[in-house]
C-alpha positions as CSV (number, residue, x, y, z in Angstrom):
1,X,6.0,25.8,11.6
2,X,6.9,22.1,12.9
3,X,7.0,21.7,16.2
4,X,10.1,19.8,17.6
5,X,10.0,16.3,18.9
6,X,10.5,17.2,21.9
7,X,7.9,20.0,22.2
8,X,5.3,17.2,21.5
9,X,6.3,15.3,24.0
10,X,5.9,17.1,26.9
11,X,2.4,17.9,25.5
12,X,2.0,14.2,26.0
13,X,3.1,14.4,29.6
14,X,5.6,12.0,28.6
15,X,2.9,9.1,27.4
16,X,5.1,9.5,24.2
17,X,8.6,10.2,23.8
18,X,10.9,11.9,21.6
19,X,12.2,8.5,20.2
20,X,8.5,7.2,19.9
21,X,7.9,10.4,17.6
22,X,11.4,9.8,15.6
23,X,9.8,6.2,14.6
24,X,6.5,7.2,14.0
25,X,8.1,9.7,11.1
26,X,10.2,6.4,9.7
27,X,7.6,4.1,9.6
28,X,5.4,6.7,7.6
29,X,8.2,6.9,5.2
30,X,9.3,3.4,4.8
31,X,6.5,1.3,5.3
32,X,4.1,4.2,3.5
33,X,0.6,3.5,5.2
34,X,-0.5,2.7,8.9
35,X,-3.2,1.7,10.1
36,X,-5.1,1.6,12.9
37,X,-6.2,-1.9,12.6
38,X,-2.7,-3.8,12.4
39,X,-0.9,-4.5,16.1
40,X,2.4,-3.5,14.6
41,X,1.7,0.3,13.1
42,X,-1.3,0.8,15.8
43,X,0.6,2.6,18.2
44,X,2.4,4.9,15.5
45,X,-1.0,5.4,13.7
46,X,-2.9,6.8,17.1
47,X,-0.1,9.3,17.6
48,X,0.2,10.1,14.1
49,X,-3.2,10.7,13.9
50,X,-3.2,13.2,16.3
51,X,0.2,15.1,15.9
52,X,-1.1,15.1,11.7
53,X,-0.5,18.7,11.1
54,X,3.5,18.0,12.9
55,X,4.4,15.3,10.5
56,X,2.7,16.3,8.1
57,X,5.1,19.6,8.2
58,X,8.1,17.9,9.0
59,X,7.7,15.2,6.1
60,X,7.0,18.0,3.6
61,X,10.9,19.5,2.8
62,X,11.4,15.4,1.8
63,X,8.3,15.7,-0.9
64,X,6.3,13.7,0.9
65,X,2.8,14.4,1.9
66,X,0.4,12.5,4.3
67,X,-3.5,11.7,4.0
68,X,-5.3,10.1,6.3
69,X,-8.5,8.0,5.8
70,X,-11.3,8.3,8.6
71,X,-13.3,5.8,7.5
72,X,-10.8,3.0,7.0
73,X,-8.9,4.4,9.8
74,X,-5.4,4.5,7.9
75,X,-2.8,7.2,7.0
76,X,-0.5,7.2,3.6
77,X,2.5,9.0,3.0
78,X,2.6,10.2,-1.2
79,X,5.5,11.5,-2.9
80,X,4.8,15.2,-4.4
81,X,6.6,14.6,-6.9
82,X,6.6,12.2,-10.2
83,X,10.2,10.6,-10.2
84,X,9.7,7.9,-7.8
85,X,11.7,4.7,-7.8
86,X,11.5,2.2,-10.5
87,X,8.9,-0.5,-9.6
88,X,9.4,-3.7,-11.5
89,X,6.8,-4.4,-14.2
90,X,5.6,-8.2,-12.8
91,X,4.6,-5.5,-9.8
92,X,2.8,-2.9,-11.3
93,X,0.9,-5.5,-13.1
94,X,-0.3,-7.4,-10.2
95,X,-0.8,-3.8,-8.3
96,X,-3.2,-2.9,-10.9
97,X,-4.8,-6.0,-11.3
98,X,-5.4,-6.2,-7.6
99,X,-6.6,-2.4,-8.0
100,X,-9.2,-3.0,-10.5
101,X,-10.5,-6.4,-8.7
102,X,-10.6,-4.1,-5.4
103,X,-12.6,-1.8,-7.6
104,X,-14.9,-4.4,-8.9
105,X,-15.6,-5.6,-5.3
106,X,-16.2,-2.1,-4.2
107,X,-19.4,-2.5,-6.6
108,X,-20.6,-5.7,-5.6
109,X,-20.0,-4.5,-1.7
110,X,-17.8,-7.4,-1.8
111,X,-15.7,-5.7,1.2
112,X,-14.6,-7.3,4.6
113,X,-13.8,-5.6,7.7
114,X,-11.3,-2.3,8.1
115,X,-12.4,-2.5,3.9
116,X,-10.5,-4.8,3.4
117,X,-10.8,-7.1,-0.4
118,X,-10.7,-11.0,-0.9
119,X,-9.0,-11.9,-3.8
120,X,-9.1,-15.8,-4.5
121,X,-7.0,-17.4,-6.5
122,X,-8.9,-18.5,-8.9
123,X,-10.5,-15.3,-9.5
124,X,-6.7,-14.0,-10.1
125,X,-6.0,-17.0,-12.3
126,X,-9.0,-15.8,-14.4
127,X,-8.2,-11.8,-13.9
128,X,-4.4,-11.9,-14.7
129,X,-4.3,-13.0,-18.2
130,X,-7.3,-11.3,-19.2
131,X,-6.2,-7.8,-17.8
132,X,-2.6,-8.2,-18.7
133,X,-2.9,-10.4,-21.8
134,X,-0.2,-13.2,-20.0
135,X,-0.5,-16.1,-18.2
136,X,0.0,-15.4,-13.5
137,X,3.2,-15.7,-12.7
138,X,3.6,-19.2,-10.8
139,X,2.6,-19.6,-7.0
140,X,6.1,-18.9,-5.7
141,X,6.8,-16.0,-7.8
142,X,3.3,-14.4,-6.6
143,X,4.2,-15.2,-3.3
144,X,7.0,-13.0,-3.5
145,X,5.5,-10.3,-5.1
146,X,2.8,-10.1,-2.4
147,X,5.7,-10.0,0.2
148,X,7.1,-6.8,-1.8
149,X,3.4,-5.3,-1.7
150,X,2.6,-6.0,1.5
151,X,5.6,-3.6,2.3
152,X,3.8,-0.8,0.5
153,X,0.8,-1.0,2.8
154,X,-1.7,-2.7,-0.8
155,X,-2.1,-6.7,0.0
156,X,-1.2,-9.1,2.4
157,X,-1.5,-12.4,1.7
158,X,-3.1,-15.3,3.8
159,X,-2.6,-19.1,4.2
160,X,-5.0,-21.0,3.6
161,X,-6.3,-23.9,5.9
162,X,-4.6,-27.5,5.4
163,X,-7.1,-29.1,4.2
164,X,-8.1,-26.1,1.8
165,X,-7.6,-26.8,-2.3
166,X,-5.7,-23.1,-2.3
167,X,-2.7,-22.5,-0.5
168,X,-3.5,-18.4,-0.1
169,X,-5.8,-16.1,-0.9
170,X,-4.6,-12.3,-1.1
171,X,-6.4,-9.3,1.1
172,X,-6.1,-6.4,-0.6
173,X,-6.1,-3.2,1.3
174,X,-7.8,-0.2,1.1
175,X,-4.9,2.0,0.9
176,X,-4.3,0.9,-2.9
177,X,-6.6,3.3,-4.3
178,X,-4.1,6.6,-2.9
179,X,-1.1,4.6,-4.0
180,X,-2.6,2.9,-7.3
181,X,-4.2,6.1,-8.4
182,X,-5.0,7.2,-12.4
183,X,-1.3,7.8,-13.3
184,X,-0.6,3.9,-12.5
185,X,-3.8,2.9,-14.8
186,X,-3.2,5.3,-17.8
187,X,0.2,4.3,-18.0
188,X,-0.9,1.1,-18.3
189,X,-3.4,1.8,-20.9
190,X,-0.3,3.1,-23.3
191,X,2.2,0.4,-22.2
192,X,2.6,-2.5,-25.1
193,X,3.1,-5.1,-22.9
194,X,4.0,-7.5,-25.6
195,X,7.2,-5.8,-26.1
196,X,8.3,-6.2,-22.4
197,X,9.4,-8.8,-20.0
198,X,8.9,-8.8,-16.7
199,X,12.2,-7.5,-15.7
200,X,11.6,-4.0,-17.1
201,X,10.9,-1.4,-14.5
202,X,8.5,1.5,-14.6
203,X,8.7,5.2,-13.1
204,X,6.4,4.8,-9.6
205,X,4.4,8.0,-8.9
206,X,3.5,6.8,-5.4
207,X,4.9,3.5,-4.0
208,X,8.3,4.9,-1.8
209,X,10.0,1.7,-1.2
């Protein structure tokens, strides 16, 4: 049984209050991972991370359910159920390119702080048409579709220096391997991506934005 807001509170001796618990449960849902590395979702994480059985219970009538990650320190909320919302498919390629080069770095120990990935851009220039079988989508189109997967908790991208030949390089997070899981790369495996362009859209299992 969930535990009200306020309940929690008081067992906090006020350190948190109701409102503070109220945004914790929003962020989880609309911004899907936090972690306890980032400024902005540190706060939420720590009391997430200790209230997990509460939110847990009180995000499971919406179908969503919450796993938390010890040793890279950050928590994901997953949809239950299949349906999702339809995710573009210029984003579920790069999600699952970015997924396997996260993968491939895994093997090399190729892995930065909070296990995080760096993904260069020439290493995506080189990854993308050979994974997808068509050419990376110009610099401002991936620069938008980094924005839109940085909001799912996968990637964030980072300028580069002024004097540096690239103008970003792309962090993927570790978080992409609960929300990229084997539905995303199967369904890949079976898509004929000749046949589509890049404004279809695909069923998401995981992503809830």
């Amino acid at each position: 049984m969930k535990r009200s807001w306020s309940t929690l509170s008081q067992l906090t001796n006020g350190t948190y209050t109701e409102q503070d618990f109220e945004r914790a449960a929003y962020r989880l849902v609309t911004e899907q991972v936090l972690y306890a590395a980032d400024h902005r979702t540190r706060v939420a994480y720590h009391l997430v991370e200790e209230f997990l059985a509460d939110f847990a219970a009180a995000l499971s009538p919406l179908g969503i359910r919450l796993e938390r990650n010890g040793n890279h320190r950050y928590i994901v909320a997953l949809p239950r159920h299949g349906e999702g919302t339809p995710v573009r498919l210029d984003e579920t390629l790069l999600l699952l390119i970015l997924r396997q080069r996260y993968d491939e770095s895994i093997r090399q120990g190729l892995v930065e702080e909070h296990g995080e990935v760096v993904v260069e851009l020439p290493d995506l220039q080189e990854a993308y048409p050979a994974l997808a079988d068509r050419p990376m989508p110009d610099i401002g189109t991936l620069r938008t579709l980094a924005a839109t997967l940085k909001r799912w908790g996968v990637c964030r991208l980072v300028e580069g220096e002024a004097d540096e030949l690239q103008p970003f390089h792309l962090l993927v997070r570790p978080a992409i391997v609960d929300i990229v899981g084997e539905q995303w790369l199967q369904r890949l495996d079976q898509h004929n991506l000749g046949d589509d362009d890049t404004g279809e859209t695909m069923e998401d299992d995981d992503a809830t934005a």
